[in-house]
N, C-alpha and C positions, 0 to 999 in steps of 0.2 A: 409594564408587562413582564414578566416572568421572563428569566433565561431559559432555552431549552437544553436540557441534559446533556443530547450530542452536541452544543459548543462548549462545552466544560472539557478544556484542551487537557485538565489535568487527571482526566477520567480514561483506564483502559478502553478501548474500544469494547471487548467481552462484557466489560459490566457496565457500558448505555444501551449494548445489545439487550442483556439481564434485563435493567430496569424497562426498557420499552416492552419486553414482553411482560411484565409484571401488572403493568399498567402504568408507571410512574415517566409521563414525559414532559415537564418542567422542573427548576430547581424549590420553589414552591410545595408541591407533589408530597417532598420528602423533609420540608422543612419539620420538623417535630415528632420523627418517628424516629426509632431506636436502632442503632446496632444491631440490638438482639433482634429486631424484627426484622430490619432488611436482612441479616444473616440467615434466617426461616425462610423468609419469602424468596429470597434469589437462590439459595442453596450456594451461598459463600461461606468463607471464615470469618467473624465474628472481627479480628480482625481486619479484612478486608475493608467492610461493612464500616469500622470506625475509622478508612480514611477515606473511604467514598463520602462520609458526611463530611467529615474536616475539607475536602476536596470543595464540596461544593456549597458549602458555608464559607471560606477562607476570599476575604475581598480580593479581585483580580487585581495586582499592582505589575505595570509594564515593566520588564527587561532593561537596566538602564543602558544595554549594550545596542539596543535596538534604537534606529532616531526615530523623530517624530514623525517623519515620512511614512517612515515602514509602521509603524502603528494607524496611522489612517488610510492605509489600504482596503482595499477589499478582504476580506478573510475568508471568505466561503467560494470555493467555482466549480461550475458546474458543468456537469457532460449534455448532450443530448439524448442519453438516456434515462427518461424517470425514475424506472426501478433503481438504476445503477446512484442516483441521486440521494433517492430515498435512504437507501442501507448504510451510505457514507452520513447521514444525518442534514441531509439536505445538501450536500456538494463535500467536495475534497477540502480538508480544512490546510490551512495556510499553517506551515510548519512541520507539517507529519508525512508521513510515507507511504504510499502508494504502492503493494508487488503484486505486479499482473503478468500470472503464470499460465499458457499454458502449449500446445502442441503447435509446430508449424501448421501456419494456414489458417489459425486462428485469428480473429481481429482484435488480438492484445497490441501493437503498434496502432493501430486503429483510436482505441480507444486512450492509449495515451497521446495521441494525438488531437483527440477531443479539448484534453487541459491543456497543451500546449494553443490550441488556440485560444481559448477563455482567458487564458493568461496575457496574450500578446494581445487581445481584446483590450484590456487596462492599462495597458500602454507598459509591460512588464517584460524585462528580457526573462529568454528563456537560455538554458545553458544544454545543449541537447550533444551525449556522447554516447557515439554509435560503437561498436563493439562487434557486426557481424555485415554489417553492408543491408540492412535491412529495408533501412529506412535512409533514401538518398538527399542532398542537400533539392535537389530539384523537386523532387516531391512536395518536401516540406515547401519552399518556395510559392510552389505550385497550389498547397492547400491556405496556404497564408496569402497568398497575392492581391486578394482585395480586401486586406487588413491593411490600415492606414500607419505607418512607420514598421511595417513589417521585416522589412529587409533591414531594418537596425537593429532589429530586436527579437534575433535568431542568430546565436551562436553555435555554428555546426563544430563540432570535433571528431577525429577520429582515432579510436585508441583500438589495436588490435592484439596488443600482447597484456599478459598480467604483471608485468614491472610497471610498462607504461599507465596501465591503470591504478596502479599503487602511488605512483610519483604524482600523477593528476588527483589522486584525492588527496593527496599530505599538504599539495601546496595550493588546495581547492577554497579555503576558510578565506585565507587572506587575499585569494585574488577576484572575489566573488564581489561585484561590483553593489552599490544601492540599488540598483534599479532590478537587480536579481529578482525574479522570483520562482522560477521554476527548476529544477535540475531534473534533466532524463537519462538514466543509464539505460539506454538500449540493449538489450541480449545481454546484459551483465553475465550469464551462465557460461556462453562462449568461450570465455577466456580460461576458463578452468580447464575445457576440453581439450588445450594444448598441454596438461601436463597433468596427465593421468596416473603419473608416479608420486604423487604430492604426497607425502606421509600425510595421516591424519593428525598431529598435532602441527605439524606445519600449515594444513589449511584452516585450521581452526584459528591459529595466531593471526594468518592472511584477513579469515571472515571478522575476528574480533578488530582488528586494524581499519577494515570498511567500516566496520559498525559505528565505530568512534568518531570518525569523519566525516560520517552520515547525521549522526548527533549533534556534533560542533554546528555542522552546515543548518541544522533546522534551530539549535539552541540561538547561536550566537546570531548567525545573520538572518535568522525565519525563513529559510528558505522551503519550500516544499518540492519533495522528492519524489518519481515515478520512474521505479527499477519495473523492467519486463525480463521474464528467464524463460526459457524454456523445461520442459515437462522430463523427468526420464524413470524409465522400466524400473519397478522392483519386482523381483521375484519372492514369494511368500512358500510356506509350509503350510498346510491344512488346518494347522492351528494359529497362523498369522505370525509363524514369528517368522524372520528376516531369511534366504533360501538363495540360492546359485539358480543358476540357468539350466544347470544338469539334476538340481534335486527340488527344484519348485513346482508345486500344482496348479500355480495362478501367477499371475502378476496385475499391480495396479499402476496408476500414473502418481506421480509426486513432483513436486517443482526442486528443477535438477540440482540445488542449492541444497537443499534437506525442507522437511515438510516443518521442522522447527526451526524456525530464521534464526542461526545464532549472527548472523552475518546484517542484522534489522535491529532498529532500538523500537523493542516490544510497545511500549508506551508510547507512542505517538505512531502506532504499526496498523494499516489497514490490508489486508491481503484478496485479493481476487485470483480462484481457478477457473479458468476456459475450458469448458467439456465439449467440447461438438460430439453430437450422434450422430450426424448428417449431413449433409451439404449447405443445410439451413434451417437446421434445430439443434438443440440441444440446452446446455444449461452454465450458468454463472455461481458458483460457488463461493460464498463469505467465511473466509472460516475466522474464528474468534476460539480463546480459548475454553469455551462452556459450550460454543452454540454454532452450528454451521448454515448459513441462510441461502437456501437454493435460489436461484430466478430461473424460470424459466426463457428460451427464446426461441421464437418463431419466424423466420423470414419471410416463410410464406404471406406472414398474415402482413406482421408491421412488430418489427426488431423492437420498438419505442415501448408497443403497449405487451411489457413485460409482468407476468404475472409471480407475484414474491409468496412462499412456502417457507413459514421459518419449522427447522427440525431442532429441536430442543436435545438433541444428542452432543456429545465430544465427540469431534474428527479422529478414527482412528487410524490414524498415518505409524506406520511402523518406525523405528528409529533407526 
């Protein structure tokens, strides 16, 4: 049987988005079609197009850093919600990164909560660092407690400042045990809101320093990653470009980190926005970089039986 597209760990997320809308969802699909035609048919660069084939022609050879353990683990885990399922290409893939953004009151803690069970399910520690008091040790406890080795395999931390969170990721690679599988940065945004005077080339050096760490953590030990941030205010000008408080016409929501992760390794990057319109609707937001995949949700009816709308538009998140 044919690989499917979205387990091809070495494909952007935007182009299995691409290809599923195209039509093509096996490695098979595209076995014998050209460059020049996926570059037509996806609306890529022709470039792209010739390492999306290299990609998923090139035989999968294991990591020799990874042991045999970790190679026959589970790879795929899954949430309780379908849609949320379906758009990840059947579950959250083992290795890659997870940011789910969006307003207080949202069920972004909720939903990474979901893989933290799935994971502790497999008998897989989880590495969970809270950042704003959001998410307490008893909680989790409490939602894990009739999981079998539960209580071994919940590593609670608490990091509240952004040094303390810089020393926890520098010395995070090598003390990340086998049985690892999960890492949760809770409220990762948090931290930044204590130092509002951060020049811009200092938090950039800050975000590229995570980003690295974050990469080490999924290259070297497979680890998989599930950052939650919080949402913040931009103000715009009438023509969209970037506006103050005192000369904006509009404002929108962005994830309070920038709406372009430089602070995420793009390539193994999934992203979820939480919209609530209401008390118990609203919408779940995919964005990729070609394509942004709405779901809708409903509480009223049943949260599960989500209905998915792909918009074939670019996110136009201001810089």
């Amino acid at each position: 049987m044919s690989r499917s597209l979205f387990q091809c760990a070495a494909l952007p997320s935007f182009l299995k988005v691409a290809l599923t809308s195209a039509g093509y969802e096996t490695v098979d699909d595209i076995t014998g079609v050209s460059a020049e035609t996926l570059s037509a048919e996806l609306g890529i660069s022709v470039r792209d197009a010739e390492s999306l084939v290299s990609a998923t022609q090139a035989p999968k050879v294991p990591r020799m850093s990874q042991s045999a353990a970790s190679l026959a683990r589970t790879n795929v885990f899954t949430c309780k919600y379908p849609a949320v399922n379906k758009v990840l290409g059947s579950g959250l893939l083992r290795g890659h990164v997870l940011e789910i953004s969006g307003p207080p009151g949202s069920f972004k803690e909720s939903l990474a909560c979901e893989f933290v069970q799935a994971f502790v399910r497999t008998d897989e520690e989880v590495v969970f660092v809270d950042m704003q008091n959001m998410t307490s040790p008893h909680a989790l406890s409490r939602l894990l407690g009739s999981l079998p080795s539960a209580g071994t395999l919940l590593r609670y931390i608490r990091v509240h400042t952004l040094p303390d969170l810089l020393i926890f990721l520098r010395g995070m690679v090598s003390s990340i045990c086998p049985k690892t599988g999960l890492l949760v940065l809770n409220s990762l945004s948090f931290v930044f809101q204590s130092h509002p005077d951060l020049s811009s080339s200092k938090k950039n050096a800050i975000l590229g320093d995570i980003r690295r760490n974050l990469l080490d953590a999924c290259i070297i030990r497979n680890v998989t990653v599930i950052v939650t941030s919080q949402m913040a205010t931009k103000m715009l000008h009438p023509d969209g470009s970037p506006a103050t408080f005192d000369s904006g016409t509009k404002a929108v929501m962005v994830p309070r980190l920038g709406a372009r992760p430089s602070y995420l390794p793009l390539g193994r990057l999934f992203r979820i926005i939480i919209v609530p319109q209401s008390r118990r609707s609203g919408y779940i937001a995919f964005t990729f970089q070609t394509h942004v995949l709405y779901v809708n949700i409903d509480a009223a009816q049943n949260r599960e039986a989500c209905v998915l709308t792909l918009m074939s538009t670019t996110p136009k998140y201001p810089d």
